[in-house]
N, C-alpha and C positions, 0 to 999 in steps of 0.2 A: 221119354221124359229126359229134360235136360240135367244138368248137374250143374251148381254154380261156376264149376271148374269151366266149364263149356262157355259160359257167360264174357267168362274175364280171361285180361291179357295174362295176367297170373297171379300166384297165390301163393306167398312164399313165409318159411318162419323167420321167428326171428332166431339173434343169437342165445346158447343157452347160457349164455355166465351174465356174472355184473358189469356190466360197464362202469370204467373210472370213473369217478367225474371232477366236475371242474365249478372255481368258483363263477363262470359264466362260461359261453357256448350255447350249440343247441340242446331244447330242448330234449330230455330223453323221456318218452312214453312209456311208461310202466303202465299196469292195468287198472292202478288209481285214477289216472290219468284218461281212461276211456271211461268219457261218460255216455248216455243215450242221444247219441247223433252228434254231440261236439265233444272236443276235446278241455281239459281241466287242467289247465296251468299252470294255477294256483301252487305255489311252493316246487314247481316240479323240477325237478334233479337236470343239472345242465350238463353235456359234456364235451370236451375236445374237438377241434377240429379234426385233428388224428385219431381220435374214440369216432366222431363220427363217421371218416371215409371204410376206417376198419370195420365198423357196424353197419355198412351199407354194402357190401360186397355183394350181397346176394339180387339186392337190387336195391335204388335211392327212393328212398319215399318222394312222392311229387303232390303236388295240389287233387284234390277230387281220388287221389287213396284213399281207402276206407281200412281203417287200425282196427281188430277184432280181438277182445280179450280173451286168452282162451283159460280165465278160470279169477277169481273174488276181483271182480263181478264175474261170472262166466258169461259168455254171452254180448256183452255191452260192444256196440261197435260205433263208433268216431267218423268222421268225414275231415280228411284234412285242408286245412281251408287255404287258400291263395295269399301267394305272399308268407310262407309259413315254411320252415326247413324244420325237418325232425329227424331225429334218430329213434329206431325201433326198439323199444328194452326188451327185457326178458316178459315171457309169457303172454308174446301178443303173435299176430298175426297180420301182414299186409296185403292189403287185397286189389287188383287193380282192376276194376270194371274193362270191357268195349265197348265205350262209349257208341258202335256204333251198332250194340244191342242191348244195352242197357243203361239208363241216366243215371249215374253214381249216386246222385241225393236220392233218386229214388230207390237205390238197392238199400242203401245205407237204413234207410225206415224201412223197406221191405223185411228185413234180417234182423230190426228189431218188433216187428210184429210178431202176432201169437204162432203161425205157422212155424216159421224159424226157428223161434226162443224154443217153444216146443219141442222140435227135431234136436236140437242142443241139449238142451235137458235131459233129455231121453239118452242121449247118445253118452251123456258124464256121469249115470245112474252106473253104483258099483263099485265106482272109484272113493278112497278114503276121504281125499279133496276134491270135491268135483271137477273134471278138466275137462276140455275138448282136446281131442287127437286133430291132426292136420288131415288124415285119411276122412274122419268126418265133415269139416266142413267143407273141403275140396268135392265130395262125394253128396252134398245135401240135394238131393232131391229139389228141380224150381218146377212150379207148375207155368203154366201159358201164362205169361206177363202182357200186362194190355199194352199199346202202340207207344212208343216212345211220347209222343206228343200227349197221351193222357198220362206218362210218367213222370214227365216234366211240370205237369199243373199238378199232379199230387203231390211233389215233390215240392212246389211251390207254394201250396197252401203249407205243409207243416211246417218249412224253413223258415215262414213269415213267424210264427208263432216263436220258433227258437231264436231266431232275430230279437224278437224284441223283450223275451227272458233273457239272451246275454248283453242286449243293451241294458236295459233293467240293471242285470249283474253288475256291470261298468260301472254305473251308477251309484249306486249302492256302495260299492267299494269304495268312490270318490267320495261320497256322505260320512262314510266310518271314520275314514283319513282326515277330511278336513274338521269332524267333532274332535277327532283324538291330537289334532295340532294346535288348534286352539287350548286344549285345556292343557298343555307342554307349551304353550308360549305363555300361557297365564300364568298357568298354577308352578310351572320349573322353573322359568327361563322369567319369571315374571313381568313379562308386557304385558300387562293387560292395561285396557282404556284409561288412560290416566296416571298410567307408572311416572311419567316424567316427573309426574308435580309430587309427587311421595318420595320420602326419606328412605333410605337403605341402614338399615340398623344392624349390630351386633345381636347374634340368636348361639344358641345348642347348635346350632345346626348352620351357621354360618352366617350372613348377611342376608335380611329379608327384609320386606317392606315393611313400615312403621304401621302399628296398626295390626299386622298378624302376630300369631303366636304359634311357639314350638306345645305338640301334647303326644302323647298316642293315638296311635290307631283308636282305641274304645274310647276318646272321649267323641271322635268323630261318627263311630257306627261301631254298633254291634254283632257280632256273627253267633250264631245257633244251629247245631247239629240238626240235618235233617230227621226225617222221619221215617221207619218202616211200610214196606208195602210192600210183600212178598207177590211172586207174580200171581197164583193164585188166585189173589185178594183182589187185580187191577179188572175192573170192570171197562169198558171202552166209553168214552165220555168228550164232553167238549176241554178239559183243563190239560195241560200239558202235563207230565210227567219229566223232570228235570234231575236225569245224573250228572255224575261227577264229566260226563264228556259232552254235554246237552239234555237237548230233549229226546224222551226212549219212551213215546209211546204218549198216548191220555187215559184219563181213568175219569171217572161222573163223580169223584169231588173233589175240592181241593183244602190243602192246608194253609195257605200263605197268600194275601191278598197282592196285587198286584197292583203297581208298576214295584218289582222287586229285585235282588239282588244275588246270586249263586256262584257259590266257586266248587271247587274239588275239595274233598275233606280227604280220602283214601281211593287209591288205587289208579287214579292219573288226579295230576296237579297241576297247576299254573291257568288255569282255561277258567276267567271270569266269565258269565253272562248275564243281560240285561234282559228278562222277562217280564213281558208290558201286562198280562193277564196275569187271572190268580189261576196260583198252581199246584204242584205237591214235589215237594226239593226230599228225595229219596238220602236214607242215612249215609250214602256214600257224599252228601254235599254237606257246605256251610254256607246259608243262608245270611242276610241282613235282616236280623230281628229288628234293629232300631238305628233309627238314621236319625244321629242327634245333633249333625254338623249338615246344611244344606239338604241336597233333591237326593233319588235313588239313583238318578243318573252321576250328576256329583262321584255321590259311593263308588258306582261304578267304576269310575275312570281311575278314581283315588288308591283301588284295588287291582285292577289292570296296570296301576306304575311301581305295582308292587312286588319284587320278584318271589311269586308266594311256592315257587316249584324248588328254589333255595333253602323252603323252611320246615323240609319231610324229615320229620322223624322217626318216622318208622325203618324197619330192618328188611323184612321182605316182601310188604308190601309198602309202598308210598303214601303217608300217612301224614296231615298236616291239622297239628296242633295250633286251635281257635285263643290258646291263652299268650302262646308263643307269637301268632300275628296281632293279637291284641296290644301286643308290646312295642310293636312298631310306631319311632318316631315320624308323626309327620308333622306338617302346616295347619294351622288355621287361620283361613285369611277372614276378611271381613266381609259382612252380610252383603254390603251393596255389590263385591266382585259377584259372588256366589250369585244373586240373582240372576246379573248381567249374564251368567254366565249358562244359567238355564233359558235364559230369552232365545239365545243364539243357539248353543248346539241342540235345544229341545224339539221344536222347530224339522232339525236337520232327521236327529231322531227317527220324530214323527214320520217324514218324508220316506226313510228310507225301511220304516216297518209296513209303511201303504205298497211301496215297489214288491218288497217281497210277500204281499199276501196277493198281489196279481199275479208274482211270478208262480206261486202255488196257484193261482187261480187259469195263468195259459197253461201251465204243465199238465192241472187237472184236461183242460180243454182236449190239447194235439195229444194227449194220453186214450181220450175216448176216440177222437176222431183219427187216429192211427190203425188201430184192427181192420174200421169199418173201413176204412178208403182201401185198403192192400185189399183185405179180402174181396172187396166189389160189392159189400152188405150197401156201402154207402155210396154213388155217384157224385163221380167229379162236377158233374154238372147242373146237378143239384144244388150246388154251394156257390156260394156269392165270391168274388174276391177278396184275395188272402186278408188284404188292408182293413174293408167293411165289415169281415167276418170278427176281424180281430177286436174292432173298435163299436161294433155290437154289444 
């Protein structure tokens, strides 16, 4: 029996310190950063071209490498895609397939199927933090892989799938961005439809169009400590479950009708969200009891430009007092922007809450048909083309 080591040109660690970093450069991969088959960007740590050549000594990452986290996530391995320079961070692993015994995408999902994950897990059982040793996964045990040419079409149905969840992503991103410029070109910077023909007036708060007015925060909305729910007590259900960092789970009832509003109350802050369903906002949140200034979305954003992670009073834990943002000067503009304003970015919203309930809906999909295609339960030829499959 082979070993994956046998498979590949090599399999090498990374370095074990921090790398510098820098305010641009490449990429550096930490094991945030390895997600299930692609890589997560999203904020990640850039550094030097000098941090880089020194963090490639052992060998340069190249396109169709496969980055393997050896520990939160344990397990999680990456395909580096074309066009893409990285540097290796700490607690990963680089893997380089032979191509001309193995199709990279498809080791890539092979070693995130049950088989692998399996053999990993087992292998971190013991340790205080779960890790993978390099002696393990150089040494994993591969059973008889089928013909490169059925590796390649497995490989080719599930990357259809993660295609079109990171185009999705793209998307999405572009939706957040351009709601959240509009309401800073309206509600800051005041362009909105029609600023030419309106007056700029003397305010509290500086120059603003004729027609708004300077108030607080609570005449615009109201915030309301969430609720308990110890774990316990959470039964599994259709409503979300909303801490102070998101969603953490569902329970079968909720407390707070939805399309609503949540921030952090204690123990992380700044992280507003917009929950479209009814939910249950755990005591660690402060909710929108009552939106007496425009939509929840409105709220939203009005709360998002608000630096609420500024406003912790607490000592050792982070703690943000509802009476202290209560107090916060803002605007009130007039009814007709505020509509105008939910026509356009609600719309965008909406759009971009449909992309991510397909993205939960492919992930649910290449999640089932992952196991079955590696292990052979499921034939490749069984299945229709990746495109038709998808758009079924």
């Amino acid at each position: 029996m082979k070993t994956l080591l046998d498979l590949c040109e090599l399999i090498v660690d990374c370095e074990h310190k921090t790398a510098p970093l820098a305010d641009s450069g490449y990429p550096s991969i930490r094991t945030p950063n390895v997600g299930r088959g692609r890589l997560i960007l999203n904020g990640v740590n850039r550094v030097s071209e000098e941090t880089y050549l020194a963090w490639s000594r052992r060998a340069t990452p190249q396109a169709d490498d496969l980055i393997i986290a050896r520990e939160a996530p344990l397990g999680n391995v990456a395909i580096i895609p074309r066009g893409l320079k990285v540097c290796l961070g700490q607690r990963t692993v680089l893997v380089r397939p032979d191509k001309q015994k193995v199709d990279p995408s498809y080791l890539c999902y092979f070693l995130l199927g049950d088989y692998a994950q399996g053999r990993f897990r087992g292998a971190s059982i013991g340790a205080t933090v779960p890790h993978l040793n390099m002696k393990d996964i150089r040494g994993l045990l591969m059973p008889k892989l089928p013909s490169l040419e059925e590796q390649r079409r497995i490989a080719s149905i599930l990357s259809a799938y993660d295609d079109l969840i990171e185009n999705n992503t793209r998307r999405i991103a572009i939706l957040e961005e351009m709601a959240r410029g509009i309401f800073e070109e309206w509600f800051v910077r005041f362009r909105f439809p029609g600023h030419e023909q309106v007056k700029m007036v003397e305010s509290e708060l500086g120059l603003i169009p004729e027609g708004w007015t300077t108030c607080r925060l609570d005449d615009v909305l109201v915030l309301q400590r969430g609720f308990d729910l110890p774990r316990q007590a959470r039964t599994e259900g259709s409503f979300p479950i909303i801490s102070a960092t998101g969603e953490s789970g569902t329970h079968n009832e909720f407390r707070v009708r939805g399309p609503g509003v949540v921030t952090g109350r204690s123990g992380s802050l700044g992280t507003v969200m917009y929950v479209e369903s009814d939910f249950w906002p755990l005591n660690t949140t402060l909710w929108v009891k009552e939106f007496k200034v425009g939509s929840p979305l409105y709220a939203f954003y009005v709360l998002q430009s608000i630096d609420l992670a500024g406003y912790n009073s607490g000592a050792a834990v982070p703690t943000l007092n509802r009476n202290d943002v209560h107090r916060f000067p803002v605007l009130k503009s007039t009814p007709n922007v505020l509509l105008h304003f939910d026509a356009i970015a609600g719309p965008m919203l909406k759009l971009k809450r449909r992309l991510e309930q397909k993205n939960a809906n492919l992930r649910a999909t290449r999640d089932l048909l992952l196991p079955k295609l590696i292990s052979g339960e499921l034939y490749v030829s069984t299945l229709p083309e990746p495109e038709e499959g998808i758009a079924a």
